[in-house]
C-alpha positions as CSV (number, residue, x, y, z in Angstrom):
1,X,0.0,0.0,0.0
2,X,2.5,2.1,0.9
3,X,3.9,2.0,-2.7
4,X,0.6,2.3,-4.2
5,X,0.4,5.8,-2.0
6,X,3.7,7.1,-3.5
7,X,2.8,6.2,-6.9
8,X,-0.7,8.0,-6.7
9,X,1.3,11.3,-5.4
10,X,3.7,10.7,-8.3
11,X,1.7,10.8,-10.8
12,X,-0.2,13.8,-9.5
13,X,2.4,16.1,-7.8
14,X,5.9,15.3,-9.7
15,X,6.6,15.0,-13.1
16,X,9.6,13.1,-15.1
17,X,13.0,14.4,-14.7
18,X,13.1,18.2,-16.4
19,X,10.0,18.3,-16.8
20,X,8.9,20.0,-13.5
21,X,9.4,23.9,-15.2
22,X,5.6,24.3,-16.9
23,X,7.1,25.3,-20.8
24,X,6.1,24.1,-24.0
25,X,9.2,25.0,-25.8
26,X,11.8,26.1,-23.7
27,X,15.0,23.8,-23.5
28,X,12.8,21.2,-25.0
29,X,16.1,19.6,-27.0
30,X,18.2,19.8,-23.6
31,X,14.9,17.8,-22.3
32,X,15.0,15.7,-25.3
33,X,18.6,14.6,-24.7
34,X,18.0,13.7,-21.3
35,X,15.2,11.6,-21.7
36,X,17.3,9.6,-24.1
37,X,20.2,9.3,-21.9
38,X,17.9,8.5,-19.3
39,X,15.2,6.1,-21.0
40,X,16.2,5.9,-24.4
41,X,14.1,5.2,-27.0
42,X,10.7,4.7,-24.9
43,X,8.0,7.1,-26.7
44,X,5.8,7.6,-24.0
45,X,8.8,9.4,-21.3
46,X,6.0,9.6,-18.8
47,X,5.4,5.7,-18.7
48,X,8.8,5.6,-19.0
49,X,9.7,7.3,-15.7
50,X,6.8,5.8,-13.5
51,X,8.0,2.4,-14.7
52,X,11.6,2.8,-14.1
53,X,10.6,4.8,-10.4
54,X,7.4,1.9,-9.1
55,X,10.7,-0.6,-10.5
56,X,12.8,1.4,-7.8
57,X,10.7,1.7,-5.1
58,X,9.7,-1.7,-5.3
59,X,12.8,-3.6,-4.8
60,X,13.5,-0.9,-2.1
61,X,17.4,-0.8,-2.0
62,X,19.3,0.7,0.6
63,X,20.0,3.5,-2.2
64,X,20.0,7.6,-2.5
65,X,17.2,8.8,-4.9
66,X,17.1,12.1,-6.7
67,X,14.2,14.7,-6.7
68,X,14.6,18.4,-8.4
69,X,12.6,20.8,-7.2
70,X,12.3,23.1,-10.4
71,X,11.1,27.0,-8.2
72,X,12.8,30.0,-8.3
73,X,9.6,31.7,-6.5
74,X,11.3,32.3,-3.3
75,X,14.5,33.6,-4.6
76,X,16.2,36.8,-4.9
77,X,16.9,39.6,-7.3
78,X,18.4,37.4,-9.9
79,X,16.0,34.4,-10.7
80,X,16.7,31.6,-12.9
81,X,16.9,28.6,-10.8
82,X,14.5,26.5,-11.7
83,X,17.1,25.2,-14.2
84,X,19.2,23.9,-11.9
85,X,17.4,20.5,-11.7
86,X,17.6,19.9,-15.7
87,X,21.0,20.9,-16.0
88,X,22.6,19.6,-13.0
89,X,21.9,16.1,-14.1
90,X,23.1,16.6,-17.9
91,X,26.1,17.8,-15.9
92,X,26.5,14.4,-14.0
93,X,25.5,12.0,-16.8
94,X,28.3,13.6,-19.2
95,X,30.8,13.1,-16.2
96,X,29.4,9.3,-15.7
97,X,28.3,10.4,-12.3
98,X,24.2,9.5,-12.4
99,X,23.6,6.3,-11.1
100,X,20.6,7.5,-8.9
101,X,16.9,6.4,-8.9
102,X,15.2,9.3,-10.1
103,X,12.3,10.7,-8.5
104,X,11.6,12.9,-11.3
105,X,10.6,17.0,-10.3
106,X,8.5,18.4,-8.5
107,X,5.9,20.4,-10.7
108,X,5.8,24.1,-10.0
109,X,3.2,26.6,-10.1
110,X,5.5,29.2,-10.8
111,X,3.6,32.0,-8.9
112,X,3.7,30.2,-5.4
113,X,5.6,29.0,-2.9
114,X,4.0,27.7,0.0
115,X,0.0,26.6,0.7
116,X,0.0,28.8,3.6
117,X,0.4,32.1,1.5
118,X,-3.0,31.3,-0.5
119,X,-6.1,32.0,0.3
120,X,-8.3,28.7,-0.2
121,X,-10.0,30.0,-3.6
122,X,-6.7,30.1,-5.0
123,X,-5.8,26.8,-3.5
124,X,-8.8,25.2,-5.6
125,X,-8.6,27.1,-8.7
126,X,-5.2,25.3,-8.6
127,X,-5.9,22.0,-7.6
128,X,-9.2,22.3,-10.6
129,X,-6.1,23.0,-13.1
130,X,-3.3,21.1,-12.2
131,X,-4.9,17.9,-10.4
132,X,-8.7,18.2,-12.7
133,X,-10.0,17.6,-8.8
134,X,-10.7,20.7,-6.9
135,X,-11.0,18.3,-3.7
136,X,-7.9,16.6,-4.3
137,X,-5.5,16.0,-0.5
138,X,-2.3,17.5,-2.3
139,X,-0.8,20.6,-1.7
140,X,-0.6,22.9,-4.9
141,X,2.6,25.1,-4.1
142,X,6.3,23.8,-4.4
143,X,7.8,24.0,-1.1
144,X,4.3,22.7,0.4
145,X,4.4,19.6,-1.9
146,X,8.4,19.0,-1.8
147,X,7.0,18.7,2.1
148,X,5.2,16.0,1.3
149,X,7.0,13.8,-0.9
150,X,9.8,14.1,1.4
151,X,7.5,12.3,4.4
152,X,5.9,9.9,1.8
153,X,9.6,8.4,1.1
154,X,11.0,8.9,4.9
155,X,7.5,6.9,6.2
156,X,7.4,4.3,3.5
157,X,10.7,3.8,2.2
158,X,13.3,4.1,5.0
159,X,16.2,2.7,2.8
160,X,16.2,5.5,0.5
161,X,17.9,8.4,1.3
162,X,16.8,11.9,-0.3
163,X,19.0,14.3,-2.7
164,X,17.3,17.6,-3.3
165,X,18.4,19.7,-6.4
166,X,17.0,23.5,-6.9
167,X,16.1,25.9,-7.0
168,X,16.5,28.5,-5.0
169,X,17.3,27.7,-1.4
170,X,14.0,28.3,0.3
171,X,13.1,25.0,-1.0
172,X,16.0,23.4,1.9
173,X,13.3,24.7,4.0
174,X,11.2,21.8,3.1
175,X,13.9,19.3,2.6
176,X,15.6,19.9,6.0
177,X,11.8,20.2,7.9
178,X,10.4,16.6,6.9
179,X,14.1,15.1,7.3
180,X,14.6,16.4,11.1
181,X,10.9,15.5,11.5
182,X,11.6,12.1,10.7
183,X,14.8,11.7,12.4
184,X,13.1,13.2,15.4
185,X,10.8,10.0,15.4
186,X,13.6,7.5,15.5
187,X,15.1,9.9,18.6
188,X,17.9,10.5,16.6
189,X,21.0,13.2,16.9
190,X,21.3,15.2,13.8
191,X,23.1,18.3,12.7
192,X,22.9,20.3,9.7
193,X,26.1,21.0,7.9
194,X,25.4,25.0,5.7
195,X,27.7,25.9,2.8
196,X,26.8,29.0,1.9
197,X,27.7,32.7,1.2
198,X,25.2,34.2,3.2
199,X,23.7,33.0,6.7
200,X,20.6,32.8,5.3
201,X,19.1,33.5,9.0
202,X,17.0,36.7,8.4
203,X,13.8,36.6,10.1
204,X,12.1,37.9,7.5
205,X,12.5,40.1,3.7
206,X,10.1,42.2,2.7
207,X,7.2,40.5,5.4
208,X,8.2,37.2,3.8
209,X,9.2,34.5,6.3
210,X,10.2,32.0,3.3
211,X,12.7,32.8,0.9
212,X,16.3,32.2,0.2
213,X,17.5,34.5,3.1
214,X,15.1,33.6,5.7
215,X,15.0,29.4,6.1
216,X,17.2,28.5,8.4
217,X,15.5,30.0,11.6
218,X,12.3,28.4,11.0
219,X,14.2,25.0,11.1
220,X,16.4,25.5,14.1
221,X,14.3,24.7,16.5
222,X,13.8,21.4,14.8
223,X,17.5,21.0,16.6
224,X,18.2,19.8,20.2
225,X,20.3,22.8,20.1
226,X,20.9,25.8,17.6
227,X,24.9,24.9,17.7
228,X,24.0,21.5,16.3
229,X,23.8,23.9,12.3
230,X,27.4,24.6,11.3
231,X,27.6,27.3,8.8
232,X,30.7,26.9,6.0
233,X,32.0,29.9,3.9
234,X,30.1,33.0,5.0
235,X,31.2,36.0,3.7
236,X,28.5,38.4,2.6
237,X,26.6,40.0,5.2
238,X,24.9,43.3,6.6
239,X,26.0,42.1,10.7
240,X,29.2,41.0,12.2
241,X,29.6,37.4,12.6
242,X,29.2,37.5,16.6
243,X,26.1,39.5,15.9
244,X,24.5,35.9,13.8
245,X,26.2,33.5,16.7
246,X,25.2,35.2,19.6
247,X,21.5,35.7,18.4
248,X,20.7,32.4,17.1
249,X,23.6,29.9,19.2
250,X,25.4,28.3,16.0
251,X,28.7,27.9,14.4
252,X,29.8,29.8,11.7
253,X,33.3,29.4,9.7
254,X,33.7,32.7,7.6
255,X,35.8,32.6,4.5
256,X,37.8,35.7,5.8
257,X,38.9,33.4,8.7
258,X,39.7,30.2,6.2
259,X,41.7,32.5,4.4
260,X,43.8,34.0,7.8
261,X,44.0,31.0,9.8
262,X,44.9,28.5,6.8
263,X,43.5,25.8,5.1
264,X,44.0,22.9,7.6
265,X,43.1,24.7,10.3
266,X,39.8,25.2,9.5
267,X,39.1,21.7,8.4
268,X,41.1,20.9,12.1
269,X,38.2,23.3,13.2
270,X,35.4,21.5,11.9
271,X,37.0,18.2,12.8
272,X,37.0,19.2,16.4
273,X,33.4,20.1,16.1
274,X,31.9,17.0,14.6
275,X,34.0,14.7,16.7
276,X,32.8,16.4,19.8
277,X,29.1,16.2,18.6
278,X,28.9,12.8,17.9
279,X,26.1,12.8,15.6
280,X,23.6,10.0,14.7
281,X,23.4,11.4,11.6
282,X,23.7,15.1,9.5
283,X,22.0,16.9,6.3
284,X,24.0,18.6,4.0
285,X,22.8,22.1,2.0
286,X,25.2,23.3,-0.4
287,X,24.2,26.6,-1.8
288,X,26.6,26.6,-4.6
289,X,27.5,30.2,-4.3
290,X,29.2,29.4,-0.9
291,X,31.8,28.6,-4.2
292,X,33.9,31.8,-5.2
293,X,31.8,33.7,-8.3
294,X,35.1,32.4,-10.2
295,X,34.3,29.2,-10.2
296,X,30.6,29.6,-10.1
297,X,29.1,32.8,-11.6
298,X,26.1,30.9,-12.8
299,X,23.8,31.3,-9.7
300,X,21.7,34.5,-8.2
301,X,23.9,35.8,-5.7
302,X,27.6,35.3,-6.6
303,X,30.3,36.2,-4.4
304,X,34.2,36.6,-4.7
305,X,36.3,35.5,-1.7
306,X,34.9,32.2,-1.2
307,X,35.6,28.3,-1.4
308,X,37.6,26.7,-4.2
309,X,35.5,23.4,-5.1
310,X,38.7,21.2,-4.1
311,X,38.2,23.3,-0.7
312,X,34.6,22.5,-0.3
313,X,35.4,18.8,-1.0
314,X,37.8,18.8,1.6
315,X,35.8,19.7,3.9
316,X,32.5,17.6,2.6
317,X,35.3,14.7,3.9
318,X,35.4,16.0,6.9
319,X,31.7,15.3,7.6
320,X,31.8,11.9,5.6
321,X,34.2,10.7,8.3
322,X,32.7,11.5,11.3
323,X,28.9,11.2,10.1
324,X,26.5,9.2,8.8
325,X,25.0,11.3,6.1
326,X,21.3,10.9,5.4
327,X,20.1,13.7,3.2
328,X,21.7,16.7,1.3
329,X,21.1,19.2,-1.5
330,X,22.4,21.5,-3.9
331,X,20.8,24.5,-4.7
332,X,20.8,28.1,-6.4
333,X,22.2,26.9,-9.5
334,X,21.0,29.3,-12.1
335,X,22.2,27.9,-15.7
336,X,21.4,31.3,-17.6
337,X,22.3,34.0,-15.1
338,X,25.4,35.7,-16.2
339,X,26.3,38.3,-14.2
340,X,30.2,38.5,-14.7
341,X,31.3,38.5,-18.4
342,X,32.4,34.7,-18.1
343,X,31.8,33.2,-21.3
344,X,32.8,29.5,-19.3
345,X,30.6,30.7,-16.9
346,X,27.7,27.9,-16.5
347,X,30.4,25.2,-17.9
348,X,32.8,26.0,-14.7
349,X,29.4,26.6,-12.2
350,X,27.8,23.0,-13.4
351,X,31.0,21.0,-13.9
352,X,31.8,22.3,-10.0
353,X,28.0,21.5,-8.9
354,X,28.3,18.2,-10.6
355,X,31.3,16.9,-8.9
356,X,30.7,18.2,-5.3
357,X,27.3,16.8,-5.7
358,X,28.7,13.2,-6.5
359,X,31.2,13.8,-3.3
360,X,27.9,14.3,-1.3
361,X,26.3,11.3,-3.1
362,X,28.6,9.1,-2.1
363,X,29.2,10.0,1.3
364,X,25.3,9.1,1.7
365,X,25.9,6.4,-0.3
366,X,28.7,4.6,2.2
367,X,26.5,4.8,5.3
């Protein structure tokens, strides 16, 4: 049954791989090319894809499964996210890297974000449109149904571990909520490992408590302790770092101080840490501009003094041996943003996305 429940939500709430951006046209060839990597000649892709994922489910491997969350609706000045999914896996199947069961996307309303910004006539105007069933039990908006399919896998398919791709990073929000949630039912110790740019811990922007600046404080207290969320590669910010600490209780490791102190000894730091928490297990959310903007250009917010990606990896090591990694993500990769004159721009930001993303693969893969 439990199957039979995941299958029904598939068929109504996700959609195959690249498919979860609503176009008609719009990087239909680069959609075209990964359906035939991915299923080959099969006609029909959406048979295709509920075949290949009720074929998954079913044997239900200890495995990590993929599912792309295709919004951009809670993002920033630059938009252009909703890419990331589709091009993010291109990326790893022409570096031989996919060998994950494949969810498929999320489909996205693009003019939402969550189910509790909507007023119920919008909520079944919505569900008339996209589900033909104004009473249907799904959610309509992204982060509200990523929610969802998140539980359905943790409640009935406990072997399968969870890799998000975005998308702006609001949609962690949802990723890292149902993960703790189910976690917290087995009573187990978990952290949550941050590579980012930013702290991501406003409040709220603009009266908006969900967005790609505000998600982490709504998740904290999800935590047995704020200084269980370690944040990696800060560097862009309107307060001091004491100011984020001493408010909300967590770690921080700026780039400033990676770059004074050394290399190793910031790795030492973060050693020290995990090794002193002892977690049962840790989510990791990569927000790829935690990268420097030379390396990665291709995302909303790009900034220069960050990580080198053999920097991140080194440290993504780090957490692979001390914990037992149960879900991650990678977000804010924005294919046709271009805010630097980088003509290598989006191969350099993917090529790095694709790599770290295989380092985080298989260090949920081990455990």
């Amino acid at each position: 049954m439990s199957l039979e429940n995941f299958m029904s939500f598939a068929k109504q709430c996700l959609r195959p791989p690249g498919e979860g951006v609503y176009t008609v046209s719009n990087a239909k060839e680069r959609k075209d090319q990964l359906h035939q990597k991915l299923y080959g000649d099969h006609l029909n892709v959406q048979d295709a894809w509920l075949t290949s994922l009720k074929a998954g489910l079913s044997s239900n491997p200890a495995r990590v499964a993929a599912l792309g969350i295709c919004s951009d609706t809670g993002g920033g000045i630059q938009r252009g996210a909703n890419w990331g999914p589709l091009f993010l896996r291109q990326a790893m199947i022409e570096q031989q890297q996919w060998n994950l069961l494949d969810l498929g996307d999320v489909f996205v309303v693009p003019q939402v974000l969550h189910d509790k910004y909507l007023n119920q006539e919008t909520i079944t105007k919505i569900k008339k449109s996209i589900y033909n069933d104004e009473n249907s039990p799904y959610p309509v908006s992204p982060l509200s149904i990523t929610e969802e399919a998140v539980r359905l896998v943790n409640e009935s398919f406990s072997q399968v571990k969870l890799f998000g791709i975005g998308g702006d990073h609001s949609i962690s929000y949802s990723l890292v909520k149902a993960w703790a949630q189910a976690a917290s039912r087995k009573n187990k110790k978990i952290g949550l490992i941050h590579f980012d740019a930013h702290t991501d811990l406003m409040i709220e922007r603009l009266g908006i408590d969900l967005c790609f600046g505000t998600w982490v404080p709504p998740i904290i207290p999800l935590f047995d302790s704020p200084s269980d969320i370690f944040q990696i590669g800060i560097r862009s910010s309107g307060q001091e770092r004491s100011h984020w600490e001493n408010k909300f209780g967590l770690h921080q490791l700026w780039a400033e101080e990676i770059k004074a102190s050394g290399l190793e000894s910031s790795l030492n730091k973060l050693d020290r840490y995990l090794s002193e928490k002892n977690f049962d297990e840790v989510y990791i959310s990569f927000d790829i501009d935690a990268l420097d903007a030379s390396y990665a250009p291709a995302t909303g917010t790009p900034e220069f003094g960050g990580l080198a990606p053999h920097e991140a990896k080194l440290f993504l090591e780090i957490v692979g041996k001390h914990c037992k990694v149960s879900g991650a993500d990678m977000m804010e990769l924005a294919p046709f943003v271009q805010i630097f004159d980088n003509p290598q721009g989006q191969w350099s930001t993917f090529t790095s996305a694709a790599s770290l993303s295989q380092t985080m693969i298989e260090l949920m893969d081990k455990n």
